[in-house]
PyMOL CGO cylinders between C-alpha atoms (Angstrom):
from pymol import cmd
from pymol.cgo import CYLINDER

trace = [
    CYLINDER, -5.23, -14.60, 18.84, -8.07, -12.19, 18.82, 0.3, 1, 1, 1, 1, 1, 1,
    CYLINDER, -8.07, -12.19, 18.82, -10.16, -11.98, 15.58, 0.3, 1, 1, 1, 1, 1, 1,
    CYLINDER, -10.16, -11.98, 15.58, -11.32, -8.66, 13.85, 0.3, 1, 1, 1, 1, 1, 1,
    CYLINDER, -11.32, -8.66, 13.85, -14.49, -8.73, 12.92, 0.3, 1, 1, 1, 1, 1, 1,
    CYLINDER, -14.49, -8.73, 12.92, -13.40, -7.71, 9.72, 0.3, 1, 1, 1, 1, 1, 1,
    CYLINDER, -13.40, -7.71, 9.72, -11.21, -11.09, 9.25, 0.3, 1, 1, 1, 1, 1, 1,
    CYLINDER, -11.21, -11.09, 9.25, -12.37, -14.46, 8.30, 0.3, 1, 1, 1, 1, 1, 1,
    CYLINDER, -12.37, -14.46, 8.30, -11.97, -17.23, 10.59, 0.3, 1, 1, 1, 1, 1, 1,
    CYLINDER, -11.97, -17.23, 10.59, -8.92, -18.99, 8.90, 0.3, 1, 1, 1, 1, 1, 1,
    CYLINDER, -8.92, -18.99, 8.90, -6.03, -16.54, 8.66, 0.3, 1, 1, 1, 1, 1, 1,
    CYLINDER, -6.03, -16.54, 8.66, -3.55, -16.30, 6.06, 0.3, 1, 1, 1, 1, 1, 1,
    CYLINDER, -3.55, -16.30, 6.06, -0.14, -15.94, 8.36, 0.3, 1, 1, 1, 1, 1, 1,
    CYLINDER, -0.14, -15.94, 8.36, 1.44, -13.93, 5.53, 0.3, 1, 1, 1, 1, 1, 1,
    CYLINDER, 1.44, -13.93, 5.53, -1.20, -11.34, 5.89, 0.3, 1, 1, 1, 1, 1, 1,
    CYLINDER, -1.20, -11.34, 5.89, -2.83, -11.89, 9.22, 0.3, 1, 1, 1, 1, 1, 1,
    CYLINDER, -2.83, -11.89, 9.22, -0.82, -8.70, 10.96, 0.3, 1, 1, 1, 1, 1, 1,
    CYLINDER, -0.82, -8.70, 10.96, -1.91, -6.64, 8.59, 0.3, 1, 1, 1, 1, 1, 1,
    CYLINDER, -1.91, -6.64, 8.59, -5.38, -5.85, 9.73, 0.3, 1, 1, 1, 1, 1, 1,
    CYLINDER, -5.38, -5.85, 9.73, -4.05, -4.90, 13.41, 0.3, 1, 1, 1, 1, 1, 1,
    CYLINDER, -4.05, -4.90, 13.41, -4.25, -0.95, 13.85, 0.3, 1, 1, 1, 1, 1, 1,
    CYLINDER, -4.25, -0.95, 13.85, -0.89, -1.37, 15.64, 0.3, 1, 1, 1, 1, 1, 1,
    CYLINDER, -0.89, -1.37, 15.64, 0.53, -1.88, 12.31, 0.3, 1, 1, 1, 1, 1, 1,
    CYLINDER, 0.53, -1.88, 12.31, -0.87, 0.77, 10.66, 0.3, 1, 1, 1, 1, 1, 1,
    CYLINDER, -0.87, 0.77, 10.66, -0.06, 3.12, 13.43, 0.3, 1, 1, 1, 1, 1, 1,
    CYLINDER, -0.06, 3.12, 13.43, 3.92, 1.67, 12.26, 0.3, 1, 1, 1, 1, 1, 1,
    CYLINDER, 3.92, 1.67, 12.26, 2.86, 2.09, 8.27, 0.3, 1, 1, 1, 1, 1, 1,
    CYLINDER, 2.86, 2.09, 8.27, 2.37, 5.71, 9.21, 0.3, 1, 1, 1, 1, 1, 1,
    CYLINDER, 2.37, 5.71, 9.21, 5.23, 6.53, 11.84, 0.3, 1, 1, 1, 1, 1, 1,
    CYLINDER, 5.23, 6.53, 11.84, 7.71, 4.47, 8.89, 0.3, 1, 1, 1, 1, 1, 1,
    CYLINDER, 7.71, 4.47, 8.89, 6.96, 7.12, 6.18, 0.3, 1, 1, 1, 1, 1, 1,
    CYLINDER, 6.96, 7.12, 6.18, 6.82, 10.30, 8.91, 0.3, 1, 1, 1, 1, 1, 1,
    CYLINDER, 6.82, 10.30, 8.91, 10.31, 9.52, 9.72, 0.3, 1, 1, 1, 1, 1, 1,
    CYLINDER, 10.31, 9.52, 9.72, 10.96, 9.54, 6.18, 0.3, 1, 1, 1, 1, 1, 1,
    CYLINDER, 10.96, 9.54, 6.18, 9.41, 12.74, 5.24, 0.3, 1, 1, 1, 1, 1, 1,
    CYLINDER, 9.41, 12.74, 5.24, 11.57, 13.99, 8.23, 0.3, 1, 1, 1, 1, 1, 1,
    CYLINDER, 11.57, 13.99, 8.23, 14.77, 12.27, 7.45, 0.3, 1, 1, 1, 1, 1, 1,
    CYLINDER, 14.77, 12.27, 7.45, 14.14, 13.74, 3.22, 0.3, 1, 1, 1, 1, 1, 1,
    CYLINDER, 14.14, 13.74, 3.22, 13.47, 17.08, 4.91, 0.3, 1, 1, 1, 1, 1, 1,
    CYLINDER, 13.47, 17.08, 4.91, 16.90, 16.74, 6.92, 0.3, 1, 1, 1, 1, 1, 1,
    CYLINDER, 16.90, 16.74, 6.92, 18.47, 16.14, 3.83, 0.3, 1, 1, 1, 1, 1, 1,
    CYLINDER, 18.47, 16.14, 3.83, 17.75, 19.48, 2.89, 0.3, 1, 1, 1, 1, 1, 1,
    CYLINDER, 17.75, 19.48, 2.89, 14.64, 18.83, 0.96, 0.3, 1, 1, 1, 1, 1, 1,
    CYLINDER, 14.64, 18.83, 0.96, 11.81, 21.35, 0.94, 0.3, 1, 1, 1, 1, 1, 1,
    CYLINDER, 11.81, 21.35, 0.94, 8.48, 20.04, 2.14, 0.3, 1, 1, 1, 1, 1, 1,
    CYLINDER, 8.48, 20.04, 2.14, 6.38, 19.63, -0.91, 0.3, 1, 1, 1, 1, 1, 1,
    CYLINDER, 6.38, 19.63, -0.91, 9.18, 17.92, -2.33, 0.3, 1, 1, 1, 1, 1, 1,
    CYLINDER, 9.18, 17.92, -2.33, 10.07, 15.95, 0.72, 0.3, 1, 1, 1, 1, 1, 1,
    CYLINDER, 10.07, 15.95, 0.72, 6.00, 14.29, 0.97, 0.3, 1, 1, 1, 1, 1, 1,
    CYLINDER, 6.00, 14.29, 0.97, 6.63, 13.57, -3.21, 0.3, 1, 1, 1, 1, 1, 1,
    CYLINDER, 6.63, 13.57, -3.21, 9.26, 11.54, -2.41, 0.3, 1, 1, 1, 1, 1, 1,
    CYLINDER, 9.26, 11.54, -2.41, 7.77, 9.76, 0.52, 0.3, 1, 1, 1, 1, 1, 1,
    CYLINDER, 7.77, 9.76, 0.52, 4.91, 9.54, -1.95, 0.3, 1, 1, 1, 1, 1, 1,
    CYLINDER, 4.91, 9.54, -1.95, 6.54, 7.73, -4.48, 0.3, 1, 1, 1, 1, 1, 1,
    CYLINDER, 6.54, 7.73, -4.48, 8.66, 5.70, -2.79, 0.3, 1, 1, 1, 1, 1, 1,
    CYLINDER, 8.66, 5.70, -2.79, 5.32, 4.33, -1.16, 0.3, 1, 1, 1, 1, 1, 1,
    CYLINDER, 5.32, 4.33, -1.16, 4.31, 3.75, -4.35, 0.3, 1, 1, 1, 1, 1, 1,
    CYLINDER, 4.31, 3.75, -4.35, 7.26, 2.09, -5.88, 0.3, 1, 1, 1, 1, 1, 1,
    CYLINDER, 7.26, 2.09, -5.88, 7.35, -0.13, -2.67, 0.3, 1, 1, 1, 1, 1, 1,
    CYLINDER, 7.35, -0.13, -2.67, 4.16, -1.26, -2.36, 0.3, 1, 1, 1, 1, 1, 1,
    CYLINDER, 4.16, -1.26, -2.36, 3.90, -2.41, -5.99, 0.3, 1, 1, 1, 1, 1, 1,
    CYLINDER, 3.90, -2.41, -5.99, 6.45, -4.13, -5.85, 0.3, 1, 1, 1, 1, 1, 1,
    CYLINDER, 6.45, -4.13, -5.85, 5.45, -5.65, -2.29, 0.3, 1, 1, 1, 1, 1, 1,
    CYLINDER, 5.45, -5.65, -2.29, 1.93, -5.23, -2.62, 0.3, 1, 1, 1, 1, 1, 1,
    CYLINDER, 1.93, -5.23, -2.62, 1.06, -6.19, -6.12, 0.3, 1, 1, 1, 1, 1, 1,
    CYLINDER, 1.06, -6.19, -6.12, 4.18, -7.55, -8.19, 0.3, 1, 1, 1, 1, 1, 1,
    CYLINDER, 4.18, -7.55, -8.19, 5.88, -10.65, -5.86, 0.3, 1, 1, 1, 1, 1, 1,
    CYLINDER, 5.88, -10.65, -5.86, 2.99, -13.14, -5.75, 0.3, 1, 1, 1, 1, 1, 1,
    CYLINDER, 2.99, -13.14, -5.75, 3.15, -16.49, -3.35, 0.3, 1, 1, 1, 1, 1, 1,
    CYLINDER, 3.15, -16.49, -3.35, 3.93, -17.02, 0.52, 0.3, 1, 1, 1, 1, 1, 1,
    CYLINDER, 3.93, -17.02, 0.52, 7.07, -17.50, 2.60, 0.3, 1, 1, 1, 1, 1, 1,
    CYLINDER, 7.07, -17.50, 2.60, 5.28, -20.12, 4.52, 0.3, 1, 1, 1, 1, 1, 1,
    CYLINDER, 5.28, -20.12, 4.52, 5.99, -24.03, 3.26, 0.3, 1, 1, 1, 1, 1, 1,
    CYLINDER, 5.99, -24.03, 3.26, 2.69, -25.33, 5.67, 0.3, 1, 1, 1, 1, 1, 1,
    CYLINDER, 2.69, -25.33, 5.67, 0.21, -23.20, 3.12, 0.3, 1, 1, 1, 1, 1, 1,
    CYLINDER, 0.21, -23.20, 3.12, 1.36, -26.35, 0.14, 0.3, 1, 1, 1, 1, 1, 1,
    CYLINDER, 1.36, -26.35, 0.14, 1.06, -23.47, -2.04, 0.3, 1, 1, 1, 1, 1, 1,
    CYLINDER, 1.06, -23.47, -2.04, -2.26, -22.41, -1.92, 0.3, 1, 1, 1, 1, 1, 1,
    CYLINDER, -2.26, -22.41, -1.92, -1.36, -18.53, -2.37, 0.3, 1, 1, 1, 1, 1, 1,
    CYLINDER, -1.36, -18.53, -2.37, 1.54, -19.15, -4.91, 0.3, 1, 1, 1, 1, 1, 1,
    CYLINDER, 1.54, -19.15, -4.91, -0.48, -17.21, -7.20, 0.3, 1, 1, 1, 1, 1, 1,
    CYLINDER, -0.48, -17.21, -7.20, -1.60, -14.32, -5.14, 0.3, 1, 1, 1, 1, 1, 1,
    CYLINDER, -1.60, -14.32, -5.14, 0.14, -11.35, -4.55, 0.3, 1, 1, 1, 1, 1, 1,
    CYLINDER, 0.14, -11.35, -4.55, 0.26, -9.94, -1.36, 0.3, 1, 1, 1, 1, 1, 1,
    CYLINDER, 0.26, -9.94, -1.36, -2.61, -7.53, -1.83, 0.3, 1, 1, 1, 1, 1, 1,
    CYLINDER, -2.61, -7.53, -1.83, -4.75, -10.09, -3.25, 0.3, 1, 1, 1, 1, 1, 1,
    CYLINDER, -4.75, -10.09, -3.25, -4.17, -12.73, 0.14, 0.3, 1, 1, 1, 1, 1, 1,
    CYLINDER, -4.17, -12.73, 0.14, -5.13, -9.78, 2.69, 0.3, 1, 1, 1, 1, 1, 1,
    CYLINDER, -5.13, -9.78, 2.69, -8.30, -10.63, 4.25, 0.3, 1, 1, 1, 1, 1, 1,
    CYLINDER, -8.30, -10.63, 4.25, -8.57, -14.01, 2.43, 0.3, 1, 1, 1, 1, 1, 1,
    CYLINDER, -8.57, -14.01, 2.43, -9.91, -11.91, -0.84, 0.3, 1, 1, 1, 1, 1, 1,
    CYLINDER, -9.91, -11.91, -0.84, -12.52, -10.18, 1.04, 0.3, 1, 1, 1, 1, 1, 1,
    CYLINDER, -12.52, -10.18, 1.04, -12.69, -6.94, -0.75, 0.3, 1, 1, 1, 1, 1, 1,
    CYLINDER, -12.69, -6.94, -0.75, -13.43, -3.62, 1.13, 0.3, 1, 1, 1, 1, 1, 1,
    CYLINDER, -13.43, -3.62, 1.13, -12.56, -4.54, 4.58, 0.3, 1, 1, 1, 1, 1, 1,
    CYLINDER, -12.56, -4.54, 4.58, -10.67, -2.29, 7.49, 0.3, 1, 1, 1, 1, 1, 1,
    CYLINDER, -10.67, -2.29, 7.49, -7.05, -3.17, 6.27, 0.3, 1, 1, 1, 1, 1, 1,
    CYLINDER, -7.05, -3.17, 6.27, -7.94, -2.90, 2.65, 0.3, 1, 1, 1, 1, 1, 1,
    CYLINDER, -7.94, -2.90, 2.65, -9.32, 0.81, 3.52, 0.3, 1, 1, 1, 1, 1, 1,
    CYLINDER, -9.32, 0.81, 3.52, -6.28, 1.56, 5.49, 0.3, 1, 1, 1, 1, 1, 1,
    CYLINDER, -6.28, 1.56, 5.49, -3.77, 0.69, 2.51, 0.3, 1, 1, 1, 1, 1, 1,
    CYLINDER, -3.77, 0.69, 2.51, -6.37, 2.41, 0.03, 0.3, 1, 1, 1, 1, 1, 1,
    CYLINDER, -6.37, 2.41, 0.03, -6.66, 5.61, 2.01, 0.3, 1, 1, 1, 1, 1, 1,
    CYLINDER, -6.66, 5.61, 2.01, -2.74, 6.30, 3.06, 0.3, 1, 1, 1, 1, 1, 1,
    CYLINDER, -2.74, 6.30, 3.06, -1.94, 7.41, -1.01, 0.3, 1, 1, 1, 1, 1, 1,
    CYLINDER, -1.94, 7.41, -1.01, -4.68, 9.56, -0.85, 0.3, 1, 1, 1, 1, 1, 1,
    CYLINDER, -4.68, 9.56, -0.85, -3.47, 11.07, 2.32, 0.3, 1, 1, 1, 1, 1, 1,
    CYLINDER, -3.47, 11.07, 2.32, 0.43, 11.18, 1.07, 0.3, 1, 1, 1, 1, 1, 1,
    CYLINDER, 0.43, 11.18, 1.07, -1.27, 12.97, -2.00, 0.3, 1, 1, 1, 1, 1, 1,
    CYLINDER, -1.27, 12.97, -2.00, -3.08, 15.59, -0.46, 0.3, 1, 1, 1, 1, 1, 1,
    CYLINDER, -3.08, 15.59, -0.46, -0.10, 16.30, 2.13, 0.3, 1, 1, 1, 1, 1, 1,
    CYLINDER, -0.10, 16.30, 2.13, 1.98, 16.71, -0.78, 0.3, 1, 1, 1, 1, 1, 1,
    CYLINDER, 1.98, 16.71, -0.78, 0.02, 18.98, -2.66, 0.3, 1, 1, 1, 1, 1, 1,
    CYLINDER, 0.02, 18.98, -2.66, -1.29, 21.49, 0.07, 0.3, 1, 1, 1, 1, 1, 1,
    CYLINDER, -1.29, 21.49, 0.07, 1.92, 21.69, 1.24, 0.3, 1, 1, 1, 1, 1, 1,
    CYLINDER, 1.92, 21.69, 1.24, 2.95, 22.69, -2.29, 0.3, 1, 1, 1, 1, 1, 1,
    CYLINDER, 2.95, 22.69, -2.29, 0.21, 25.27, -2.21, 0.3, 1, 1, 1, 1, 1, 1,
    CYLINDER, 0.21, 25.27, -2.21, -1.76, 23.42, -5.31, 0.3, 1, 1, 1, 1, 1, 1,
    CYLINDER, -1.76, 23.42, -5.31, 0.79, 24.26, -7.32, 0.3, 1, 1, 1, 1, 1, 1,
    CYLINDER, 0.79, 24.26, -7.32, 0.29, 22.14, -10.76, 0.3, 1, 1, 1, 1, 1, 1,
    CYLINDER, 0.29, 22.14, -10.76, 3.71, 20.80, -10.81, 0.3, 1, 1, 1, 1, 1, 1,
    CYLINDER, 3.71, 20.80, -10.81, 3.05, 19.20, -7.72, 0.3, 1, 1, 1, 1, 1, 1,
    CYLINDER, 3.05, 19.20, -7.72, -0.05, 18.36, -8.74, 0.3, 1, 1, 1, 1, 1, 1,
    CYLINDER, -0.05, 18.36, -8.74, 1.49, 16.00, -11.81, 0.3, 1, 1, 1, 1, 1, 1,
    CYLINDER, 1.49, 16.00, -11.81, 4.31, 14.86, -9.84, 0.3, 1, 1, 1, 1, 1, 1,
    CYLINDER, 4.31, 14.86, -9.84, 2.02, 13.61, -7.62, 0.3, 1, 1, 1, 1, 1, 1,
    CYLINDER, 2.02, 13.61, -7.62, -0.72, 11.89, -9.59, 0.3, 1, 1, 1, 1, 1, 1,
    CYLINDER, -0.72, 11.89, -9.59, 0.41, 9.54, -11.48, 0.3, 1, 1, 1, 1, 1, 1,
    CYLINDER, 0.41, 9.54, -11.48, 2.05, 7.31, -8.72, 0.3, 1, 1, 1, 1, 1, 1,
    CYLINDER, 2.05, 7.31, -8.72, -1.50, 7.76, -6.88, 0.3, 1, 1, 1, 1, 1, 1,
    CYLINDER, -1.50, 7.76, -6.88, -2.94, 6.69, -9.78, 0.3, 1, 1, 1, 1, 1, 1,
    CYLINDER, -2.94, 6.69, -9.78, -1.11, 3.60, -10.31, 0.3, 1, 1, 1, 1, 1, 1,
    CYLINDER, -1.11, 3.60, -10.31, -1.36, 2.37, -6.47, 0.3, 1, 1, 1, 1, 1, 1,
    CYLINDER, -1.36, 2.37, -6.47, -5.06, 3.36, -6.23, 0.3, 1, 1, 1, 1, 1, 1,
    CYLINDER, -5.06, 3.36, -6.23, -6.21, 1.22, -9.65, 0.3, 1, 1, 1, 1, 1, 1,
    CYLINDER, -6.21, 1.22, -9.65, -3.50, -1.45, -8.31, 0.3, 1, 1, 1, 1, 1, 1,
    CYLINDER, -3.50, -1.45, -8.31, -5.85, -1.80, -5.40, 0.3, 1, 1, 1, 1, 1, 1,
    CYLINDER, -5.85, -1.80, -5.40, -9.70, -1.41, -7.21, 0.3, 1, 1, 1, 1, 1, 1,
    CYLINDER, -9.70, -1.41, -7.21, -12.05, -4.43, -6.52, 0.3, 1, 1, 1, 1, 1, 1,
    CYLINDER, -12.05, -4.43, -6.52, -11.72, -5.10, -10.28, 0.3, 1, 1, 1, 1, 1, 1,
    CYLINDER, -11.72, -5.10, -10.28, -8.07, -5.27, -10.73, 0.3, 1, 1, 1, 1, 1, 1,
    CYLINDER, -8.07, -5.27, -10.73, -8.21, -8.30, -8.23, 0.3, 1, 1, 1, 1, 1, 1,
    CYLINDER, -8.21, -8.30, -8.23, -6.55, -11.30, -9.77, 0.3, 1, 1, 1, 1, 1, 1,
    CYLINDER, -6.55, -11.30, -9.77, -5.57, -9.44, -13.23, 0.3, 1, 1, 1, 1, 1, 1,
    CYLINDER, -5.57, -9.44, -13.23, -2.13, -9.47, -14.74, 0.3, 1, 1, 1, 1, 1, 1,
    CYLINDER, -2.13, -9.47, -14.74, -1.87, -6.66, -17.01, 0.3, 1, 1, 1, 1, 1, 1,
    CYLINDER, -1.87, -6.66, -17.01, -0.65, -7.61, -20.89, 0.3, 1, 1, 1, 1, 1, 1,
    CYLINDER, -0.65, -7.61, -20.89, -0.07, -11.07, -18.76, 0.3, 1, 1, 1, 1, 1, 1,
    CYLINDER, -0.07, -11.07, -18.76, 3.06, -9.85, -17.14, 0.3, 1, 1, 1, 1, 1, 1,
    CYLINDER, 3.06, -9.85, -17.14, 4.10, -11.40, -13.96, 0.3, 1, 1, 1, 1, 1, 1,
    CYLINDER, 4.10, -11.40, -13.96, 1.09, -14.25, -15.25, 0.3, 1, 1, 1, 1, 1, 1,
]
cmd.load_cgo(trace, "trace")
């Protein structure tokens, strides 16, 4: 297995693909196809990148930050009380992968917006699910359970 230099030397195998570009390069191509299949469905395009925004968002906090633990039994349960987010890169904070997954709502965001001309409703539709997946992911959010829930 090759190492990033980004990675620490003992891998997390829940995680571990994660920091390969060839999965972002998938990430990407999974929500393009869904801004194309929304805009099939006779969506216009500002609203078709809001929905691919949200439902990125709605996935990956449920994926990302809600389920905690690992579908491995050979970790003994050392990463029953992570989340997903919080296993990447064995904690590491502000590595390649954790960019990645920080950047792609801001991207989703902007594509949205421009291609709704700035228009303010877009504008609202659009920030508060960047919002929410962008503070999901600070440095300082690592480890917390809001109000305790999912503690």
């Amino acid at each position: 297995m090759k190492k990033s230099s980004s990675l620490p030397a003992i891998l997390n195998k829940n995680v571990q693909f994660i920091d390969n570009p060839v999965c972002w390069v998938f990430y990407t191509l999974l929500f393009l196809f869904l801004r194309i299949f929304l805009s099939g469905l006779g969506f216009s395009i500002p609203m078709a990148w809001t929905l691919v925004s949200w439902v990125h968002g709605i996935v990956t906090i449920i994926l990302f930050h809600w389920i905690k633990g690992s579908p491995f039994i050979d970790d003994h349960g050392a990463y029953s009380q992570l989340t997903f987010w919080e296993q990447i890169d064995d904690q590491l904070q502000n590595t390649r992968a954790r960019k990645f997954l920080i950047i792609f709502p801001i991207i989703l965001f902007f594509l949205a917006v421009d291609s709704g001309h700035w228009e303010l409703a877009y504008i609202f539709l659009n920030f508060p699910i960047l919002f929410v997946c962008i503070l999901a992911k600070l440095p300082f959010m690592h480890g917390v359970r809001i109000f305790g829930i999912n503690g």
